[in-house]
C-alpha positions as CSV (number, residue, x, y, z in Angstrom):
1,X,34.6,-261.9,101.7
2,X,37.4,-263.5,103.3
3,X,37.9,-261.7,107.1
4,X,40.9,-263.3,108.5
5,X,43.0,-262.6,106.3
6,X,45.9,-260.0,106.9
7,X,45.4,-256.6,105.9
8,X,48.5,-256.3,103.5
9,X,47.2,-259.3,101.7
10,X,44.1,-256.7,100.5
11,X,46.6,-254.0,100.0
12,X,48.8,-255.8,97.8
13,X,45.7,-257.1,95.4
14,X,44.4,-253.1,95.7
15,X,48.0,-252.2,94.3
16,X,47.3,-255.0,91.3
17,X,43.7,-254.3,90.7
18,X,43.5,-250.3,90.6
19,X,46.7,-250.0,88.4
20,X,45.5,-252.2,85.9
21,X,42.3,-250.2,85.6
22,X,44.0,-246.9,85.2
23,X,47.3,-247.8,82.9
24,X,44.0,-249.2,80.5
25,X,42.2,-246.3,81.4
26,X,45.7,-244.0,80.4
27,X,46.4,-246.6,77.0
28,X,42.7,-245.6,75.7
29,X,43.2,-241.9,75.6
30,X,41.6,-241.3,78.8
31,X,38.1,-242.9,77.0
32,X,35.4,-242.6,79.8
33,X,33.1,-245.0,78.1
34,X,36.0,-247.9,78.7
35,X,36.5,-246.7,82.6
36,X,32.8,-246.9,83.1
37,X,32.2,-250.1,81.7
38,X,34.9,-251.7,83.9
39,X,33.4,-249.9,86.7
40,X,30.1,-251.5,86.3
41,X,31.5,-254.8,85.1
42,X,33.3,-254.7,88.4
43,X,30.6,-253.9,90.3
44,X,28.7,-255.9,89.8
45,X,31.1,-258.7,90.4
46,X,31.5,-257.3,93.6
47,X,28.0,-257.7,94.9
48,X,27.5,-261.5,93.2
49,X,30.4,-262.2,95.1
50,X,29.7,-260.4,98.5
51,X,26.3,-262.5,98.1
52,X,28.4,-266.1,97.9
53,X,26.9,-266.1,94.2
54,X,30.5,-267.5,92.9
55,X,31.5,-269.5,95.8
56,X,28.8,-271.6,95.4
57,X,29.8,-275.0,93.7
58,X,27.2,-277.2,94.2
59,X,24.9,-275.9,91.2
60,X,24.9,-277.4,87.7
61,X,26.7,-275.8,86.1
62,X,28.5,-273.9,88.8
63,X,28.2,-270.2,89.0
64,X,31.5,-269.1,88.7
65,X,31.6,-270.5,85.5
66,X,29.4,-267.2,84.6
67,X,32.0,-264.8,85.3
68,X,33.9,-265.5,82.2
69,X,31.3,-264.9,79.5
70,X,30.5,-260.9,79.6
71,X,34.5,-260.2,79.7
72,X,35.2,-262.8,77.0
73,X,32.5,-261.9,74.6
74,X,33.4,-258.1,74.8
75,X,37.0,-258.9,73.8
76,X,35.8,-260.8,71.1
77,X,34.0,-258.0,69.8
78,X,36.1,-255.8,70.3
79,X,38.5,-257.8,67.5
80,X,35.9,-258.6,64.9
81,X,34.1,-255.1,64.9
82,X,34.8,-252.2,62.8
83,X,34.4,-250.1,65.8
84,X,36.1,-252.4,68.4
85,X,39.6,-252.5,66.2
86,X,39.2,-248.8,65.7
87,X,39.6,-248.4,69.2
88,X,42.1,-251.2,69.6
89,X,44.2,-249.5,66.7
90,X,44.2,-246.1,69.0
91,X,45.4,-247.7,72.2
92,X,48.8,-246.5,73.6
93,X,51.2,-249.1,73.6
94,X,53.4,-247.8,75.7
95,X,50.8,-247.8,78.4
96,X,49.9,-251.2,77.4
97,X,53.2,-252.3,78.1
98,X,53.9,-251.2,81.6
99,X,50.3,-252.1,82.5
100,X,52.2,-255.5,82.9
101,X,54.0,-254.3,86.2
102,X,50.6,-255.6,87.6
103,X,51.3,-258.9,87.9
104,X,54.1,-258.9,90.3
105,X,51.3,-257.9,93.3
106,X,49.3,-260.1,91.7
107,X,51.6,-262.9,92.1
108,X,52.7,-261.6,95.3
109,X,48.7,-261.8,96.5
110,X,48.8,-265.1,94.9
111,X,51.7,-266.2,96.9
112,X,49.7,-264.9,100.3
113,X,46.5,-266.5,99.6
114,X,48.8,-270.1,99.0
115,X,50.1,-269.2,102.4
116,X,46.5,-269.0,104.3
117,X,45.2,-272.2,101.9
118,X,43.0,-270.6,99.7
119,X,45.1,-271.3,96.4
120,X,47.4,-274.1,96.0
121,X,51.3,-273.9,95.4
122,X,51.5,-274.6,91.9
123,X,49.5,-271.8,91.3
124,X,52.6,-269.7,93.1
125,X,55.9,-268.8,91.7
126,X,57.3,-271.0,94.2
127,X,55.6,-273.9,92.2
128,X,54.0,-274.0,88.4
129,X,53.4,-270.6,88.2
130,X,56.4,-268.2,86.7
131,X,54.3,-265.2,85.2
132,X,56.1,-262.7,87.9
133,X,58.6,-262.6,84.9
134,X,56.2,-260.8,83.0
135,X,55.6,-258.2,85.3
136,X,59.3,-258.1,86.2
137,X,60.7,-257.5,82.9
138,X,58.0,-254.8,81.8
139,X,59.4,-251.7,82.9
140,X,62.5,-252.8,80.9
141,X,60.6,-253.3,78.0
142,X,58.3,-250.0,78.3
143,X,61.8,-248.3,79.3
144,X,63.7,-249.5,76.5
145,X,61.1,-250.7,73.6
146,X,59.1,-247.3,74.0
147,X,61.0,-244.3,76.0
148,X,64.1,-245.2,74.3
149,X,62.9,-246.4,71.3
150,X,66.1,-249.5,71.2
151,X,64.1,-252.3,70.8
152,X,62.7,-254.0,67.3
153,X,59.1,-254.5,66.5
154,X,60.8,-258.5,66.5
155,X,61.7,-258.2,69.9
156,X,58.5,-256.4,71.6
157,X,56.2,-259.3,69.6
158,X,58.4,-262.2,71.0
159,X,58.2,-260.3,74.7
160,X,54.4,-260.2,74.3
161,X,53.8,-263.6,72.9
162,X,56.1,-265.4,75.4
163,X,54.1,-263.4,78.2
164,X,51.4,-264.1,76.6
165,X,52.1,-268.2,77.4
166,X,53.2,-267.3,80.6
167,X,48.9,-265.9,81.5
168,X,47.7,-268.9,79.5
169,X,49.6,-271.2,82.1
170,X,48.7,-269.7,85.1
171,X,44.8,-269.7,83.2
172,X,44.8,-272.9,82.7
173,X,46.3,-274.0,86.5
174,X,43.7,-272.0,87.9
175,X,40.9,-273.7,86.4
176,X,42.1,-277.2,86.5
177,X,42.9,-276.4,90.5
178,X,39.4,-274.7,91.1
179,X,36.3,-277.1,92.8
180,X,34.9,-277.3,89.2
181,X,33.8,-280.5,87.7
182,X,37.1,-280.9,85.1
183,X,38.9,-280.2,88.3
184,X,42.3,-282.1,88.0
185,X,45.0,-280.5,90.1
186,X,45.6,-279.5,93.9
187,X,42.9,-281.7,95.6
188,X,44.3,-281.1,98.4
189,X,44.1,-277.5,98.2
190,X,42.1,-276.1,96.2
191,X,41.5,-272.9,94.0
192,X,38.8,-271.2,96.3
193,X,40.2,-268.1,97.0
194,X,39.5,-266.4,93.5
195,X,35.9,-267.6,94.3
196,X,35.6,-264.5,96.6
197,X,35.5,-260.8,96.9
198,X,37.8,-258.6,96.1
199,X,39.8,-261.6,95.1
200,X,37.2,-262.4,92.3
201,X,38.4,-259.7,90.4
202,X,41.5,-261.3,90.0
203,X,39.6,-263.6,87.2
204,X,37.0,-260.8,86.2
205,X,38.7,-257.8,85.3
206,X,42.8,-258.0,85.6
207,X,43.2,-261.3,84.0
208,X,40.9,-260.4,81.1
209,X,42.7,-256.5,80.6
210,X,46.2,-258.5,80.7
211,X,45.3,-260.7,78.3
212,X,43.4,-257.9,76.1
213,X,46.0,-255.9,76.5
214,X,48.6,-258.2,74.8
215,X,46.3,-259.4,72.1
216,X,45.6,-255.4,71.6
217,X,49.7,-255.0,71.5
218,X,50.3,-258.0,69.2
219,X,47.6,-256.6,66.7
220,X,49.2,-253.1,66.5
221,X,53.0,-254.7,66.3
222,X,52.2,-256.8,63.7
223,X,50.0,-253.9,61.6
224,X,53.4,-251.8,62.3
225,X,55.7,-254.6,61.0
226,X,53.6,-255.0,57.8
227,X,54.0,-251.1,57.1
228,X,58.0,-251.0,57.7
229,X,57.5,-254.4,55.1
């Protein structure tokens, strides 16, 4: 755990990481089985990372690398099982929409970390990084696309595919800016910060229900298109 930094640095990721649990929690129909998973997914994050398990880049291949299979696998299944698009075809995608709000204390705790050195710029919205946007426009789009009902199936597909860009970017900055061995970016400065706790939850659960939830609301938009078709 990172001890110097400022205490609103850990409330701002609290108001990312909590949210984004509950809004998937609130899109699943209140399904306990999904709330408990995360928990214990998270959890045990928590405790690899309090023990320095991810921050350690010096083993072949390095640990953190191990974080991404169990959340990447599950999603996986959960689009290539009969059961799994059951429950994907249930989810509420109003709730998936404004789950999105997320990621503007997510950039913001982003933006902090960049300030103490423990990310580097371009991984900011004041350098490569512009997925604030996402989060920015999402309580327009929940507002208007699913309270209002004045957007097109067209319209909430194109919002969730160019969002969907926007996570793959800041993805793939993250990785090529972390101490890994295809490291390529930000030298200088690198990606360390997502390496610890409660930060490495930032990789582990919020960037893997963000981009479950879009892939969940693309599937649904385009089963709805078919049937207006």
């Amino acid at each position: 755990m990172i001890t110097e930094l400022p205490l609103y640095v850990y409330i701002g990721f609290g108001l990312a990481t909590f949210p984004t649990v509950f809004f998937l929690f609130l899109a699943s129909n209140k399904n306990i089985r999904a709330l408990v998973l995360i928990i214990v997914l998270g959890t045990i994050q928590a405790i690899l990372a309090f023990q320095g398990y991810f921050a350690d880049t010096t083993t072949e291949p390095p640990s953190f690398i191990f974080l991404f299979p169990p959340v990447f696998i599950l999603i996986i299944l959960l689009f290539v099982t009969k059961n799994g698009k059951a429950f994907i075809d249930q989810l509420d995608l109003k709730y998936l929409t404004i789950l999105h709000v997320v990621r503007i204390p997510v950039e913001l705790t982003l933006y902090w970390l960049f300030l103490d050195q423990y990310v580097p710029e371009l991984m900011t919205f004041s350098g490569w990084n512009f997925d604030i946007l996402a989060g920015i426009t999402a309580p327009f789009i929940f507002y208007l696309g699913y309270l209002k009902k004045k957007l097109t199936i067209r319209i909430l597909l194109a919002w969730n595919i160019i969002c969907l860009g926007l996570l793959f970017t800041i993805i793939a900055l993250a990785l090529l800016s972390a101490p890994l061995p295809f490291q390529t970016l930000a030298f200088d400065q690198p990606n360390i910060g997502v390496l610890y706790f409660p930060f490495i939850w930032l990789p582990g659960i919020i960037v893997p229900v963000v981009l479950f939830s879009h892939l969940a609301s693309i599937r649904q938009l385009i089963r709805q298109r078919k049937r207006i078709e």
